[in-house]
C-alpha positions in Angstrom: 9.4 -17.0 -2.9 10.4 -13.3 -2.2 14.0 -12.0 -1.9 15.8 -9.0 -1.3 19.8 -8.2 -0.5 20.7 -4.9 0.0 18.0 -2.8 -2.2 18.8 0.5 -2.4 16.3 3.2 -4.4 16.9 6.9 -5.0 14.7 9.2 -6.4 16.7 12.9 -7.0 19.4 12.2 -4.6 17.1 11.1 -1.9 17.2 7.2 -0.6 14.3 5.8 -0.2 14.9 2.2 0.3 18.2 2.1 2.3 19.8 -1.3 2.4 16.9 -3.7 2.2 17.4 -7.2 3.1 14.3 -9.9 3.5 13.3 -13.0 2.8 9.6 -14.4 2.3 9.1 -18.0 2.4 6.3 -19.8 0.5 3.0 -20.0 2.4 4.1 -16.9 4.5 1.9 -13.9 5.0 3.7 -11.2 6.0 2.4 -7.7 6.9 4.3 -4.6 6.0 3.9 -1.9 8.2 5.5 1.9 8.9 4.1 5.8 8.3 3.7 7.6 5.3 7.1 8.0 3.6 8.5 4.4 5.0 8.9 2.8 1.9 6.6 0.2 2.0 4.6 1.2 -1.7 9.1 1.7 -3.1 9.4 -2.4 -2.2 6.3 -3.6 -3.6 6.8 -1.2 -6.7 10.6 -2.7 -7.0 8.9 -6.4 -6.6 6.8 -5.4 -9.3 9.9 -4.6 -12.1 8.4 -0.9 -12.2 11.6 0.7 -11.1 15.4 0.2 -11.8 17.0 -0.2 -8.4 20.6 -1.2 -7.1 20.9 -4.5 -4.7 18.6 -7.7 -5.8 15.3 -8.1 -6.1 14.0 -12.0 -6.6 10.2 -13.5 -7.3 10.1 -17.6 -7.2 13.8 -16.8 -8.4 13.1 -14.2 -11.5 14.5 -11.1 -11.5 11.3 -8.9 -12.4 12.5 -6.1 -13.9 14.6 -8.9 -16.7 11.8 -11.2 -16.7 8.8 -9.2 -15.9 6.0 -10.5 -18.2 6.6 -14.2 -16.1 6.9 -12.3 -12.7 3.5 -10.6 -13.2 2.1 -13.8 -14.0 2.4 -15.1 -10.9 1.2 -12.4 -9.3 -2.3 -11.1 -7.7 -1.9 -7.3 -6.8 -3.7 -4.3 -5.9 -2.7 -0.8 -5.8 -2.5 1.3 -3.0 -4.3 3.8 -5.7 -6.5 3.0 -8.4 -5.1 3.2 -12.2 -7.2 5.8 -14.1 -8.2 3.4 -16.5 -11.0 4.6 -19.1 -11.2 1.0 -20.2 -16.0 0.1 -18.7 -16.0 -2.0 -16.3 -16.8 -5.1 -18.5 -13.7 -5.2 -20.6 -11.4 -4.6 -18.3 -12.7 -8.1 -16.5 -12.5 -9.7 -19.8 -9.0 -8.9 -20.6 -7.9 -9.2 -16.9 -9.0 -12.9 -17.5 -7.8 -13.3 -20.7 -4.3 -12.8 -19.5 -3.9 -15.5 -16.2 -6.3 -17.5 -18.4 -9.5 -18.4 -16.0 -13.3 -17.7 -16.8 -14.3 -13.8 -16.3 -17.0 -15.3 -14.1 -14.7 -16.6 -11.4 -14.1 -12.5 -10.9 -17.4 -11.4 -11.3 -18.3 -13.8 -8.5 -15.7 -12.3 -5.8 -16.8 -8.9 -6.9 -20.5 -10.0 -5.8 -19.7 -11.7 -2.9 -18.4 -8.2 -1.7 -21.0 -6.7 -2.9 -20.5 -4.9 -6.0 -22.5 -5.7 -9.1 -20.8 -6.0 -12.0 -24.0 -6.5 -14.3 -25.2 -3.2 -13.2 -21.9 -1.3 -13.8 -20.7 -3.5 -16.8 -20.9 -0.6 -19.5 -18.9 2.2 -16.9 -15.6 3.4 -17.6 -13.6 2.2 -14.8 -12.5 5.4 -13.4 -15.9 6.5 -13.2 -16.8 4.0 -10.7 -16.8 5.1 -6.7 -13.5 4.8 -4.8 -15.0 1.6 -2.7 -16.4 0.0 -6.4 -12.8 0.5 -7.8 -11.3 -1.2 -4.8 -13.9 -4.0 -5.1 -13.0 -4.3 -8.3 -9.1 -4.5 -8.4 -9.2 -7.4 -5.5 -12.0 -9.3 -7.3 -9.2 -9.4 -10.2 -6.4 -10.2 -8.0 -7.9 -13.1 -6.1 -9.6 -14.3 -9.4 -6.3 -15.3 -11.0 -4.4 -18.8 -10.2 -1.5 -17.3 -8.9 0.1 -18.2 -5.6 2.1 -14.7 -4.3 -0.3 -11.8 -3.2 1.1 -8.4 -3.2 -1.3 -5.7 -1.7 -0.9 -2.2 -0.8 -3.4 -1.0 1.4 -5.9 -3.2 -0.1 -8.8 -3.2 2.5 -8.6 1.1 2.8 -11.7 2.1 0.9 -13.7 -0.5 1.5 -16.8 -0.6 3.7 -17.2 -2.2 7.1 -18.9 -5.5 5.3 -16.6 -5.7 2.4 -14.0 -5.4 4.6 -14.8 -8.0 6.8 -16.3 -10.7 3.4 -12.4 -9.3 2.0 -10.5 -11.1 5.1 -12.5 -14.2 5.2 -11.2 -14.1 1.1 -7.7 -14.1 2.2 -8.2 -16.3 4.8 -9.8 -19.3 2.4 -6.3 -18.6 0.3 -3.8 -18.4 3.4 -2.4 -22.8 3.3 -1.4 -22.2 -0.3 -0.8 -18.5 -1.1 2.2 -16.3 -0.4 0.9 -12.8 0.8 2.7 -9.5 1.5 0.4 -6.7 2.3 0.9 -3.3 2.7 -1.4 -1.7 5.8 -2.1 0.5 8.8 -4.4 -1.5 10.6 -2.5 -4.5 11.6 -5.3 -5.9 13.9 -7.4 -6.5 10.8 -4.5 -8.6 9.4 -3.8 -10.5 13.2 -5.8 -13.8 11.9 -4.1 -14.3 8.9 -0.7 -12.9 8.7 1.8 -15.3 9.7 4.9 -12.2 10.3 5.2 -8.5 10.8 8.1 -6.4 9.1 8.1 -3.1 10.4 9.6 0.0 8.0 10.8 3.2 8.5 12.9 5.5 6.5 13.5 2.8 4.1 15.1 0.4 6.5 13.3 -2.7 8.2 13.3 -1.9 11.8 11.6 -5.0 13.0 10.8 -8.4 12.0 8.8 -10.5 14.0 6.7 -13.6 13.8 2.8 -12.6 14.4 2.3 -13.7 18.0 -1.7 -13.4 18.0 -1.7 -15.7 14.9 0.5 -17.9 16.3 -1.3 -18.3 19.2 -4.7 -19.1 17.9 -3.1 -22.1 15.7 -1.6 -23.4 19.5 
């Protein structure tokens, strides 16, 4: 579902994904862990078609930087930082619908269940809502679309202890038929779910591993 051979990335002479190689099977969940300055947000940007890169760089076997319109279609993702969007709160939902073609109530609904209200906040520009509202927000949009490969960077770290928790029993409903590769600090929040752990640092993959904890509650 997800491939890369030998990705390399520079920005002004300095490489920043150094030789890349991985492989992400359908129905896996992989976590993607390392410091600051690993990589990690580089990979999912590449995955995205965002930036030109050397090496390849495959989704469901399109290359998304030649074919990115069909790429981000079958995608859910959220951004390690918020867009500063000026677009209230309401249209954005609308035309985030509009696009993977499902009912803007199906996202309204996830937003609620972790515990933001759309009604009240409908008419806000979106980059006037709170850090936690705007990360409520961006997942309710990326788990409201029919799409079966998750990318998420950082996803769960402005969100309060409660949405945090009502956030990973979301995942976990989607984890027999969705691809996942998340970006995050705090792997024992991910232990339930995530099937694998690929470890970065200084744009290299130092380890790959298959979760043990998760693989030992489904014993």
């Amino acid at each position: 579902m997800i491939f890369f051979k030998n990705l390399v990335k520079t920005f002004r002479r300095t490489r920043v994904l150094d030789g890349i190689g991985l492989s992400v099977e359908p129905g896996e969940r992989v976590a993607l862990i390392g410091s600051n300055g690993a990589g990690k947000t580089t990979l999912i940007r590449c995955l995205l078609g965002e930036y030109t890169c050397d090496g390849v760089v495959r989704v469901a076997g399109l290359n998304p930087r030649e074919h990115r319109s069909e790429v981000l279609n079958k995608i859910g993702f959220v951004p390690q930082l918020p867009p500063p969007l000026k677009m209230p709160v309401g249209q954005l939902i609308e035309f985030s619908a509009s696009l993977c073609g499902v009912a803007p109530a199906r996202m309204v609904g996830i937003a609620g269940e972790l515990g933001l209200d759309v009604a009240a906040v409908r008419s806000r520009q979106f980059l006037r809502l709170s850090g936690g509202m705007k990360q409520k927000l961006l997942i309710a949009i990326a788990l409201g679309r029919d799409t079966r490969v998750l990318l998420m960077d950082e996803p769960a770290a402005n969100l309060d202890p409660e949405a945090r928790g009502i956030f990973f029993d979301l995942l976990a409903k989607r984890q027999e038929d969705t691809t996942m590769l998340i970006s995050c600090h705090r792997l024992s929040e991910m232990s339930a779910i995530i099937t694998r752990v690929v470890e970065m640092d200084m744009g290299r993959v130092m380890l790959d591993r298959p979760n043990q904890e998760e693989a030992g509650s489904c014993a």
